[in-house]
PABAPA-861669 format. One record per residue (C-alpha): x, y, z; residue in three letters; residue number from 1. Coordinates in steps of 0.05 Angstrom, whole numbers, plus 5000, padded with zeros to 4 digits. Example, Ala and Ser with C-alpha at 12.3 -4.5 7.8 and 13.67 -1.06 7.14 Angstrom:
REM residues 2
     c1     c2     c3   res     n
   5246   4910   5156   Ala     1
   5273   4979   5143   Ser     2
This chain:
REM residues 125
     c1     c2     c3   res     n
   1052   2247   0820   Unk     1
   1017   2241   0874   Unk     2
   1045   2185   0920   Unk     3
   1099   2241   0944   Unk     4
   1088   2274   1008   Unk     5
   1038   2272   1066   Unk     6
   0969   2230   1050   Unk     7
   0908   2269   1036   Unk     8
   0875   2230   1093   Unk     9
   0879   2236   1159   Unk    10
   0873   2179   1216   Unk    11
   0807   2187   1221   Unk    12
   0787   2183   1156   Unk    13
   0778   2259   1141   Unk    14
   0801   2307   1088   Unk    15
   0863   2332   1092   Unk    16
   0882   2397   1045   Unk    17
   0945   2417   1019   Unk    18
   0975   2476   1049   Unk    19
   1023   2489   1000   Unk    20
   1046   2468   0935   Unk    21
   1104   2415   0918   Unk    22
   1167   2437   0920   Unk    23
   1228   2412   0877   Unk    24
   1247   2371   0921   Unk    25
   1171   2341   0932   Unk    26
   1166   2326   0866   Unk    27
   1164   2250   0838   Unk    28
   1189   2207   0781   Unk    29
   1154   2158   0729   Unk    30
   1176   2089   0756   Unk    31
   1229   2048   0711   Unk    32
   1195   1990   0696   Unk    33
   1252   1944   0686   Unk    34
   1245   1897   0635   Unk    35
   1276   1821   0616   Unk    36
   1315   1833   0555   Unk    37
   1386   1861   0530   Unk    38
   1423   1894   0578   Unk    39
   1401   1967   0577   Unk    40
   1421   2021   0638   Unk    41
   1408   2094   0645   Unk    42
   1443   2146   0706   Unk    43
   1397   2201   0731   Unk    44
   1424   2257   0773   Unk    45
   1395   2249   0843   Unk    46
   1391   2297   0908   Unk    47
   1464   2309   0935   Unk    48
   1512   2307   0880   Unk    49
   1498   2239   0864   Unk    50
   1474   2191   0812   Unk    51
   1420   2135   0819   Unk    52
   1436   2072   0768   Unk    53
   1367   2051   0732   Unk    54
   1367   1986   0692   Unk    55
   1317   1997   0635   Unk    56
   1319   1923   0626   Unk    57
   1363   1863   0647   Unk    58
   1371   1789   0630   Unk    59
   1420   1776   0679   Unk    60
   1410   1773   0760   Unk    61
   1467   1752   0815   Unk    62
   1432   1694   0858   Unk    63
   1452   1677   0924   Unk    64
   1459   1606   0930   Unk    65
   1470   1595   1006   Unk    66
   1539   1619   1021   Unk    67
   1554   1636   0948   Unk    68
   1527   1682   0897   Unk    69
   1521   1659   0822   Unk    70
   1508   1706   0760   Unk    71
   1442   1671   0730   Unk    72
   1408   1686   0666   Unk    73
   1332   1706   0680   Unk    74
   1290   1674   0634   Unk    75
   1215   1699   0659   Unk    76
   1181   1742   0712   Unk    77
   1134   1680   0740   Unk    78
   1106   1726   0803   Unk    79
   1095   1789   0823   Unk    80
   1065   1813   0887   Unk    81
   1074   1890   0863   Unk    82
   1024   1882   0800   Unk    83
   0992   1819   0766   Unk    84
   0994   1852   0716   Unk    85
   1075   1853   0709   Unk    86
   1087   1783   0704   Unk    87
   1048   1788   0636   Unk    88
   1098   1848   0617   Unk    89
   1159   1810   0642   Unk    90
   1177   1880   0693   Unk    91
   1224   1856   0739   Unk    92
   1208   1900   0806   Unk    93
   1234   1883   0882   Unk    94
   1200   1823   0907   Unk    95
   1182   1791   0841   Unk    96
   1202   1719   0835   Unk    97
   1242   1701   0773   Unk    98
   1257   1641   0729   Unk    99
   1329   1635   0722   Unk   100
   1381   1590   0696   Unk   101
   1399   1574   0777   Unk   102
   1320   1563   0785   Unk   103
   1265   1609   0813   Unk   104
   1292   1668   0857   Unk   105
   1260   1721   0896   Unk   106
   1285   1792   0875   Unk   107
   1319   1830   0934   Unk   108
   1342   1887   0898   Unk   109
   1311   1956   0865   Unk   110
   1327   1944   0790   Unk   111
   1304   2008   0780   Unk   112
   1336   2047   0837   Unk   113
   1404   2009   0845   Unk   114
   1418   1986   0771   Unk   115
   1418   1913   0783   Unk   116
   1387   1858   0804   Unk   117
   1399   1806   0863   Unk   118
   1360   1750   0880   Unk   119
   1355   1700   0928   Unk   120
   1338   1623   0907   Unk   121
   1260   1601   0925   Unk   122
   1247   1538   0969   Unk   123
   1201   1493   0924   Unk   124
   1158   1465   0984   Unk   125
């Protein structure tokens, strides 16, 4: 991938050439596109001996309802600032607001980096 590492730009606008090629470390991943369905969740080793949590898809997301939390039932991705193109897809990504069984919620979470998904309810205005 190529959204790893330094830009290929600089500040003013001119070309900027690699001096060396990626390292392990450099190197990127596809992103997990987390999907509303049944419950699916896949570990990945990550750097220093630990594991990142990726939720392949989800149906279920814990809301924040003022000074509780409630475990909601998502029922459709209704807005996505990431990608317009997601809310056809259903992805669920941080930032996307969700219809849920506690009404629409703004995802704070990384579905796809932390395993699950929090939201916190929208004010209809």
């Amino acid at each position: 991938m190529k959204d790893q590492g330094r830009s290929t730009r600089k500040r003013t606008g001119g070309r900027r050439r690699p001096q060396h090629k990626k390292k392990k470390h450099e190197l990127g991943r596809e992103p997990t596109e987390t999907t509303v369905g049944e419950p699916r969740i896949r570990t990945i080793d990550a750097r220093g001996n630990t594991e990142k949590v990726r939720a392949l898809s989800t149906n279920v997301a814990n809301v924040a309802t003022g000074d509780e939390t409630v475990e909601a039932d998502i029922e459709d991705v209704v807005e996505n600032a990431a990608n317009p193109n997601y809310v056809r897809r259903n992805i669920v990504t941080k930032g996307a607001v969700v219809e849920t069984s506690a009404g629409r919620a703004r995802v704070t979470s990384r579905p796809g980096q932390t395993g699950t998904v929090s939201a916190v309810l929208v004010d209809e205005a």
